[in-house]
DSSP file (Angstrom, degrees, kcal/mol; ACC not computed):
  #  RESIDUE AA STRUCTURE BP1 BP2  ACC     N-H-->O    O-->H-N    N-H-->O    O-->H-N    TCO  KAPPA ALPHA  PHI   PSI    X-CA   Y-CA   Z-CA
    1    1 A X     >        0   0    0      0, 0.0     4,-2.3     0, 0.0     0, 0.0   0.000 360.0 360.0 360.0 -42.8  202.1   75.8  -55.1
    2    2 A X  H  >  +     0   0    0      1,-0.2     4,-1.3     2,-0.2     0, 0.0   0.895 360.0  43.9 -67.2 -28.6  203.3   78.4  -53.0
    3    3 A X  H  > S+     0   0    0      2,-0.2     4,-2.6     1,-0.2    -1,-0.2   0.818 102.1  65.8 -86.3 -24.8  200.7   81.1  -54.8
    4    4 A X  H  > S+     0   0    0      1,-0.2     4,-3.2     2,-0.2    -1,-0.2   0.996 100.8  48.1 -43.4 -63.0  198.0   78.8  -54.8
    5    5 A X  H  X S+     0   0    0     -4,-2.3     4,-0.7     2,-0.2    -2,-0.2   0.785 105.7  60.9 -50.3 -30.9  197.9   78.9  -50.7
    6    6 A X  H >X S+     0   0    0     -4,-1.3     3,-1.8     1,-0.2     4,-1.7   0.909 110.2  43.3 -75.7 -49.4  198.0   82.8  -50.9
    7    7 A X  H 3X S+     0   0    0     -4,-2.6     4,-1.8     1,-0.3    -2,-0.2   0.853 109.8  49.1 -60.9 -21.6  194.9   82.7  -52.7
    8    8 A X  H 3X S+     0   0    0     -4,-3.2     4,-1.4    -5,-0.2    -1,-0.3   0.660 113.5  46.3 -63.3 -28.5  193.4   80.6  -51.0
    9    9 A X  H <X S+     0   0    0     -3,-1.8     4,-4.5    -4,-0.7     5,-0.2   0.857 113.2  55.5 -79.9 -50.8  194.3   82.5  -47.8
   10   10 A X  H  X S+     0   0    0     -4,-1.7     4,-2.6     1,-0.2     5,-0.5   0.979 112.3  41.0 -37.8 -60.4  193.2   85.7  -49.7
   11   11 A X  H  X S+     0   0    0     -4,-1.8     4,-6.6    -5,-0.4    -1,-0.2   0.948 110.0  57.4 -31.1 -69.7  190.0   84.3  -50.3
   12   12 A X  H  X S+     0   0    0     -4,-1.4     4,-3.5     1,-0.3     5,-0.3   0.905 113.6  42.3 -40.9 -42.6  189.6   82.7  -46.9
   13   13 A X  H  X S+     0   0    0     -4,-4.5     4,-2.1     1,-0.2     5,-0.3   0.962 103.6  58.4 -76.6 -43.7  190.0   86.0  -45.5
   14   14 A X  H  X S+     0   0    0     -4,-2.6     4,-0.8    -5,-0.2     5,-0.3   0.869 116.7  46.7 -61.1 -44.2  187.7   88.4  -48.1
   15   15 A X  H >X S+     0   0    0     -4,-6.6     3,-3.0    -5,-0.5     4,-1.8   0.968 109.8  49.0 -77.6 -58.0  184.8   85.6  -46.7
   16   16 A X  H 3X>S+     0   0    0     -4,-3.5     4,-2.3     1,-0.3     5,-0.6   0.869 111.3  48.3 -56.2 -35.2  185.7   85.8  -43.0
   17   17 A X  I 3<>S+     0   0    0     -4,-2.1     5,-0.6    -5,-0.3    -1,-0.3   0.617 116.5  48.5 -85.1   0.3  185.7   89.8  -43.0
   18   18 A X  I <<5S+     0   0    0     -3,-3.0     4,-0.4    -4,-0.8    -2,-0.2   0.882 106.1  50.7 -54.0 -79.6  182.4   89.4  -44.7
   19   19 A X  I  <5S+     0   0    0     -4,-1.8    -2,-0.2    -5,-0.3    -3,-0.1   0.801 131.9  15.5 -15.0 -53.3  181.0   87.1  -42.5
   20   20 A X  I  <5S+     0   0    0     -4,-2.3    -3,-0.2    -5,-0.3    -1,-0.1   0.851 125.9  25.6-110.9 -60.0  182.1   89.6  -39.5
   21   21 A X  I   <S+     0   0    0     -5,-0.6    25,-0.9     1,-0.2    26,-0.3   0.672 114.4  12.8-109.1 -15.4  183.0   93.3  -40.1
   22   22 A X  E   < -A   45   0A   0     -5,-0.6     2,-0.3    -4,-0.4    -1,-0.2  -0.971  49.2-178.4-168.5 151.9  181.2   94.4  -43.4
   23   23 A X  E     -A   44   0A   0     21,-1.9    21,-1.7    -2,-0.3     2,-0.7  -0.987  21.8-127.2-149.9 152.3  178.7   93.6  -45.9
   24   24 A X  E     -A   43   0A   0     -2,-0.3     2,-0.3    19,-0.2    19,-0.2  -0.933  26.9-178.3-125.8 116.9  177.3   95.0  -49.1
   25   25 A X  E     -A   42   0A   0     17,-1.5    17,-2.8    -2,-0.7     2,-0.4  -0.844  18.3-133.8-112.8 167.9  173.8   95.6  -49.7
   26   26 A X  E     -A   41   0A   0     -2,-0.3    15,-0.2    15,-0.3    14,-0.2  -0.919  19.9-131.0-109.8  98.6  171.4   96.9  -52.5
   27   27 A X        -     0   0    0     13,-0.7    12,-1.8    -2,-0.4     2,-0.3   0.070  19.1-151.7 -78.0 139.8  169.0   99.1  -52.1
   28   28 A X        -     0   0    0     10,-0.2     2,-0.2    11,-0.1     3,-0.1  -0.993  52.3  -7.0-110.8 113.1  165.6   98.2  -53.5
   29   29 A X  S    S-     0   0    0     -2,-0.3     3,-0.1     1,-0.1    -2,-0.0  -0.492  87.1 -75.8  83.9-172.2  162.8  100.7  -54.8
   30   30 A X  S >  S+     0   0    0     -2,-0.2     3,-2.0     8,-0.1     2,-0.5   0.197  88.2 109.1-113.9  -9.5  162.8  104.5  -54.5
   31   31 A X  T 3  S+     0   0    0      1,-0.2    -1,-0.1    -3,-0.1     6,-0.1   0.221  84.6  45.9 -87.9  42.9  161.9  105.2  -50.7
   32   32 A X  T >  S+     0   0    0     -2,-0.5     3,-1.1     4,-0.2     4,-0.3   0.238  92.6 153.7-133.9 -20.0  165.1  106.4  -49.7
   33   33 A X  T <   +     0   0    0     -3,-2.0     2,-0.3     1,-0.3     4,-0.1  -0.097  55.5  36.2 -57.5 163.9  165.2  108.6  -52.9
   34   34 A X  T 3  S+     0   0    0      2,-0.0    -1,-0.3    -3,-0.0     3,-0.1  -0.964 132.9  26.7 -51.6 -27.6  167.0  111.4  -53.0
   35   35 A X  S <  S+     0   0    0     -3,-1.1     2,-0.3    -2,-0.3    -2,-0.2   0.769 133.9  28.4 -65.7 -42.3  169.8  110.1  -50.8
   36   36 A X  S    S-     0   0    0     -4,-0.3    -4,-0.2    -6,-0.1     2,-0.2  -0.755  78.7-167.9-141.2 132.6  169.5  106.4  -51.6
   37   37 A X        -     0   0    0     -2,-0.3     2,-0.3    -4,-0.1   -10,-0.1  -0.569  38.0 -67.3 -76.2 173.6  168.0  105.1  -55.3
   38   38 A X  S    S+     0   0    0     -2,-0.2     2,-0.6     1,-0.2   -10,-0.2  -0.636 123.4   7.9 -77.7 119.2  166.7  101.9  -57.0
   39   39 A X  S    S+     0   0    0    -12,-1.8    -1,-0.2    -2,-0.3   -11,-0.1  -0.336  88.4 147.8 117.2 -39.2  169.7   99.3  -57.5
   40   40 A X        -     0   0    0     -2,-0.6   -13,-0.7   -14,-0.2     2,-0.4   0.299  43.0-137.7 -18.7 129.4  172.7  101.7  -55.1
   41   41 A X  E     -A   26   0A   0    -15,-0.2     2,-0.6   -17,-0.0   -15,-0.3  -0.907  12.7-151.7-111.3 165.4  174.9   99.3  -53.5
   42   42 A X  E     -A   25   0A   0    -17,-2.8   -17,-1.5    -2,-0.4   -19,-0.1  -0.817   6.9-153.0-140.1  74.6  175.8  100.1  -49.9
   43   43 A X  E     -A   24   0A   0     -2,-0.6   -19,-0.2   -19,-0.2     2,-0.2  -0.535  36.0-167.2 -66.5 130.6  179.3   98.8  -48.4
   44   44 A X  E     -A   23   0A   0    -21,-1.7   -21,-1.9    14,-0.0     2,-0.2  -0.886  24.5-129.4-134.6 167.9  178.3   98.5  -44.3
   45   45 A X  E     -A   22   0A   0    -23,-0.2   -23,-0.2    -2,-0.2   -24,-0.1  -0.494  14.0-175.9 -99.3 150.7  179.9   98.1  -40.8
   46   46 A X  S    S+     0   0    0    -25,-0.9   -24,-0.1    -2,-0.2    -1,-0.1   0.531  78.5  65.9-111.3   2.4  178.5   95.6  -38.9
   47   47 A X  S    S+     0   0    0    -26,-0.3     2,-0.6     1,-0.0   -25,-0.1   0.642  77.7 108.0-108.3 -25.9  180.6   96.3  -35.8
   48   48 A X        +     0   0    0      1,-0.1    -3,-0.1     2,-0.0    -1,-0.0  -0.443  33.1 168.3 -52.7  96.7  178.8  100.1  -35.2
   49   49 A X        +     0   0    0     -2,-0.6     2,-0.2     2,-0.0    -1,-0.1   0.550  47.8  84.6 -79.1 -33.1  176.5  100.1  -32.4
   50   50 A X        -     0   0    0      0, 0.0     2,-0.4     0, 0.0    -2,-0.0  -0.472  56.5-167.4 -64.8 144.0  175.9  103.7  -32.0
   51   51 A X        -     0   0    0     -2,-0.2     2,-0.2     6,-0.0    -2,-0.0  -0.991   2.9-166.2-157.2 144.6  173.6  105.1  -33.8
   52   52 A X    >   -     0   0    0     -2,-0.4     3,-1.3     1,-0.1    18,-0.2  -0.661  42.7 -67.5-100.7 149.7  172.6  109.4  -34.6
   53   53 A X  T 3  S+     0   0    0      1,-0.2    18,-0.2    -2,-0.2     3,-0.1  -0.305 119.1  12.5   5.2  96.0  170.3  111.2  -35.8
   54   54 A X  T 3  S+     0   0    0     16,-2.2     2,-0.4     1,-0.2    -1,-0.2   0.626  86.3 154.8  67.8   1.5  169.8  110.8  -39.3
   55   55 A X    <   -     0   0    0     -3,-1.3    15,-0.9     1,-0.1     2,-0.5  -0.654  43.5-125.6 -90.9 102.6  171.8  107.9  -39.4
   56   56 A X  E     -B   69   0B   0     -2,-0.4     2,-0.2    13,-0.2    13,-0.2  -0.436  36.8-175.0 -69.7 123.5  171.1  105.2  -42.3
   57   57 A X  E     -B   68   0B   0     11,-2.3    11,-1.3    -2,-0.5     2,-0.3  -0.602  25.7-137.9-105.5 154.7  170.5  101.8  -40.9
   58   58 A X  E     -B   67   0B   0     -2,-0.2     2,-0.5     9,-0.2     9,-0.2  -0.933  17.7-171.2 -87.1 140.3  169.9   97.9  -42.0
   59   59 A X  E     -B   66   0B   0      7,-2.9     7,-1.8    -2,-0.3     2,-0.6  -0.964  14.6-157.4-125.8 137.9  167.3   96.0  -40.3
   60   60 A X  E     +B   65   0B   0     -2,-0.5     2,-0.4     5,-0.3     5,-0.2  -0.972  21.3 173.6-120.8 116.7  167.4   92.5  -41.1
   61   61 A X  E >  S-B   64   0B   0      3,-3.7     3,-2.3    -2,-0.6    -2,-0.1  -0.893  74.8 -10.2-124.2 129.7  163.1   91.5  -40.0
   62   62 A X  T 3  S-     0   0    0     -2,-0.4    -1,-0.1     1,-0.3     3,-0.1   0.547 127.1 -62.4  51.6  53.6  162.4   87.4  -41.2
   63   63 A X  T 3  S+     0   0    0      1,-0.3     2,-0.3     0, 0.0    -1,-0.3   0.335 119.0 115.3 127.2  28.1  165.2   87.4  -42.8
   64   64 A X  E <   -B   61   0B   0     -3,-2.3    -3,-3.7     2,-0.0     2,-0.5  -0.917  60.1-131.7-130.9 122.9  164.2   90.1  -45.1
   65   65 A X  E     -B   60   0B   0     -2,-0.3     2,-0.3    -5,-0.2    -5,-0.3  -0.891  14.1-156.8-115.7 156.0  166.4   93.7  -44.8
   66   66 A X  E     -B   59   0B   0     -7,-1.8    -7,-2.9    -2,-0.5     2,-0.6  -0.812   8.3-148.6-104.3 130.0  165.2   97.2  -44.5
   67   67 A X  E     +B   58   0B   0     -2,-0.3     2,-0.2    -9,-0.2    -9,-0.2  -0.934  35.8 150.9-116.1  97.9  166.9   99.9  -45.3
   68   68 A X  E     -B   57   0B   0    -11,-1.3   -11,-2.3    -2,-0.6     2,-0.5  -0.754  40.3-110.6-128.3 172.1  166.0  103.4  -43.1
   69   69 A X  E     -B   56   0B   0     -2,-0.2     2,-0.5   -13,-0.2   -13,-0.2  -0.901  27.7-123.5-118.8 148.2  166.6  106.2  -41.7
   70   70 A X        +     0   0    0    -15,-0.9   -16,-2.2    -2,-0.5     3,-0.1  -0.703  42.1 155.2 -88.1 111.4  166.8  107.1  -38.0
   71   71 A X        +     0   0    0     -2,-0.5     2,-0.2   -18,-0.2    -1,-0.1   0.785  63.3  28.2 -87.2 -67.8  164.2  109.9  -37.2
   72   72 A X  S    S-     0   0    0      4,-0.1     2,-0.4   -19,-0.1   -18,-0.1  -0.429  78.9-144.1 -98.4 172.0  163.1  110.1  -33.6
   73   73 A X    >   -     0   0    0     -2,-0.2     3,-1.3   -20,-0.1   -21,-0.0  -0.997  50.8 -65.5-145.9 163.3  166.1  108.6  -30.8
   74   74 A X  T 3  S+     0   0    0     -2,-0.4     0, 0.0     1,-0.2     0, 0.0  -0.145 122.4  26.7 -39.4 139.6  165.0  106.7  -27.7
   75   75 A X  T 3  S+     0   0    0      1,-0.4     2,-0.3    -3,-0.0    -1,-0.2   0.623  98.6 114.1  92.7  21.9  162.6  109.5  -25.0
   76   76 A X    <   -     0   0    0     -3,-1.3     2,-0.6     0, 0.0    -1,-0.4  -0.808  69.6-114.5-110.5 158.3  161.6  111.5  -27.6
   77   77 A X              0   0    0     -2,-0.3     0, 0.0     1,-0.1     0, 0.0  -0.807 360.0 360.0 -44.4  70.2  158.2  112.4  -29.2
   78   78 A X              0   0    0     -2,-0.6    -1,-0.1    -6,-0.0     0, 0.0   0.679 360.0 360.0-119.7 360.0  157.4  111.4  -32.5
């Protein structure tokens, strides 16, 4: 009994810090290629707010996500 409840607690927790701090995606297609390929999977933060130069991002649009790269930053030209 007693090991049932740690797994059960394991579990609980592996979803909640899913849910919250980190998530794994999989890149789809080639336009990321060299860096990024067809099928890569992609352990992410969810709690990073900052964002650089160069920086690879998820955009979640209709409920569909995009995987890019940060080019221009806010006042610039592009």
């Amino acid at each position: 009994m007693k090991y049932k409840i740690i797994i059960l607690l394991f579990i609980i927790s592996i979803i909640m810090i899913k849910m919250t701090i980190i998530d794994i995606a999989r890149v789809e297609g080639d336009s990321m290629a060299p860096t990024l390929t067809n099928n890569n999977l992609l352990l992410y933060s969810k709690l990073n707010k900052e964002y650089s130069r160069f920086d690879i991002v998820i955009i979640k649009i209709d409920k569909v996500y995009y995987i890019k790269r940060i080019i221009g930053l806010p006042g610039e030209t592009i």
